[in-house]
C-alpha positions in Angstrom: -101.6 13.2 -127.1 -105.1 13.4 -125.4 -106.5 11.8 -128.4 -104.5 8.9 -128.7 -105.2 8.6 -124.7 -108.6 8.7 -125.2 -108.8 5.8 -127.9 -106.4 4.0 -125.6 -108.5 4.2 -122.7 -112.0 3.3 -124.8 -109.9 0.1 -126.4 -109.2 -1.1 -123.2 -112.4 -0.7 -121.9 -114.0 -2.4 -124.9 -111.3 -5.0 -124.2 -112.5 -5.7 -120.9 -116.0 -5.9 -122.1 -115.3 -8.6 -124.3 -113.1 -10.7 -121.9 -115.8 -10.3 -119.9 -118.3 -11.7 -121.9 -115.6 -14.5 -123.3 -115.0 -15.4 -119.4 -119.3 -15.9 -119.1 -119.7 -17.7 -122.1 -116.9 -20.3 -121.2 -118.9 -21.1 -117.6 -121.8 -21.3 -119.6 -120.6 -24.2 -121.5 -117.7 -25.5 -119.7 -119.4 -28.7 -119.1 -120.6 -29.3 -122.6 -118.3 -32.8 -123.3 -119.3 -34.0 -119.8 -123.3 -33.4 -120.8 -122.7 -34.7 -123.9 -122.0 -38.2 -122.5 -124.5 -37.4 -119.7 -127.4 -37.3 -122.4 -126.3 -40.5 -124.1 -126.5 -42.1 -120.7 -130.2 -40.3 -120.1 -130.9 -42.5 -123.6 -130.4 -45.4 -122.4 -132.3 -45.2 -119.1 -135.0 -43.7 -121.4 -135.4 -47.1 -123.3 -134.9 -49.0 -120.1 -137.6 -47.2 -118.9 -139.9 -47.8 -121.7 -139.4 -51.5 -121.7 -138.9 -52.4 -117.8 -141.5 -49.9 -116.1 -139.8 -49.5 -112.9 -140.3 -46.9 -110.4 -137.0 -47.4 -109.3 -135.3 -46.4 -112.4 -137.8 -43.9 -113.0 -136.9 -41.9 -109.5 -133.2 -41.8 -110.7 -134.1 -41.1 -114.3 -136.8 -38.0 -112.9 -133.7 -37.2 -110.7 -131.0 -37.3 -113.7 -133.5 -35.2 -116.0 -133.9 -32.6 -112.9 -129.6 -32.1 -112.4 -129.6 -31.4 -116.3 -132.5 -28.7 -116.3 -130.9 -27.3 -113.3 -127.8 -27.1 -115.2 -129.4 -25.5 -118.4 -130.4 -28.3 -120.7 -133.4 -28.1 -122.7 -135.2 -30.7 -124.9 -135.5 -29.8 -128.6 -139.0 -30.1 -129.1 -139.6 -30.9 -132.6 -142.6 -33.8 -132.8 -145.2 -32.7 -135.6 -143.2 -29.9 -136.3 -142.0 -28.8 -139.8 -138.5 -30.3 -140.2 -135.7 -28.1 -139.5 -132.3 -29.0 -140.5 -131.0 -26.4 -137.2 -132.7 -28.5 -135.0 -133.2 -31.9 -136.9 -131.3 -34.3 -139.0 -133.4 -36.5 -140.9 -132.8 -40.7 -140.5 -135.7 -42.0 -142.3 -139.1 -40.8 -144.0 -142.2 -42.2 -143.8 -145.7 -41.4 -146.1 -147.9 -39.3 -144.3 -150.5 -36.8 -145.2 -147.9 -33.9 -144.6 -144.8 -32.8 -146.1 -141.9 -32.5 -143.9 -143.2 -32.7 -141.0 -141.4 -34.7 -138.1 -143.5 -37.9 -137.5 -141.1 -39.8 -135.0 -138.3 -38.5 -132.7 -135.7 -41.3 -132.9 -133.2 -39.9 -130.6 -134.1 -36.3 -128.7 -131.9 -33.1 -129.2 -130.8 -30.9 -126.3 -130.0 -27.3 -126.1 -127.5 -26.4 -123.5 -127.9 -22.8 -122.4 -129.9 -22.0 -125.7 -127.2 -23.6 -127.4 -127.7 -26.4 -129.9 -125.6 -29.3 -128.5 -127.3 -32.4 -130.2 -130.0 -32.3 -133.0 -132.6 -34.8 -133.0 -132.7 -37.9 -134.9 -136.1 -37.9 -136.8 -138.6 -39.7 -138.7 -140.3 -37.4 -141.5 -143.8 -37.8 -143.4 -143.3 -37.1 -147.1 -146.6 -37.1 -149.1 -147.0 -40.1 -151.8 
């Protein structure tokens, strides 16, 4: 009978351990969907940025890439990198003087909470 308390007892505690842990994880990335959309909107302000050179839209964009970081999002950084399917998905290649290595990011992944949420769209050299 002590025996079957004792395995009892450690089960639930192991239980509790693990609810634990499933309760942090699902804060961690409760927001995924809504950062998901987020990022596509950073995009866009991204290109607008590029062409229109405002300081206006850069303030909000600086202040749009701040609330993510604050919020755990990370840039994959993968520009002259070796190509990594994990991190990478591959849209076009170019010649270069390299083999698979990323020459152009067409469209930047994020990690949220060192969690892959979006690979990035790349560019890679092949050698000719």
């Amino acid at each position: 009978m002590q025996n079957k308390y004792l395995r009892a007892l450690a089960d639930y505690q192991n239980l509790e351990k693990q609810t634990q842990v499933w309760k942090e994880d699902f804060l961690k990335f409760a927001n995924q969907n809504l950062i998901i959309q987020l990022l596509e909107v950073l995009d866009d302000l991204e290109k607008a940025q590029e062409h229109l050179n405002d300081e206006g839209l850069k303030i909000v964009l600086d202040k749009l890439i701040k609330i993510l970081t604050d919020n755990g999002i990370e840039e994959i950084e993968v520009i002259n990198k070796e190509y990594d399917a994990a991190t990478a998905e591959t849209v076009s290649v170019e010649p270069g003087e390299e083999n698979n290595v990323v020459a152009k990011v067409l469209q930047k992944g994020y990690k949220l909470n060192g969690k892959i949420i979006r690979v990035a769209k790349v560019s890679v050299w092949q050698k000719l």
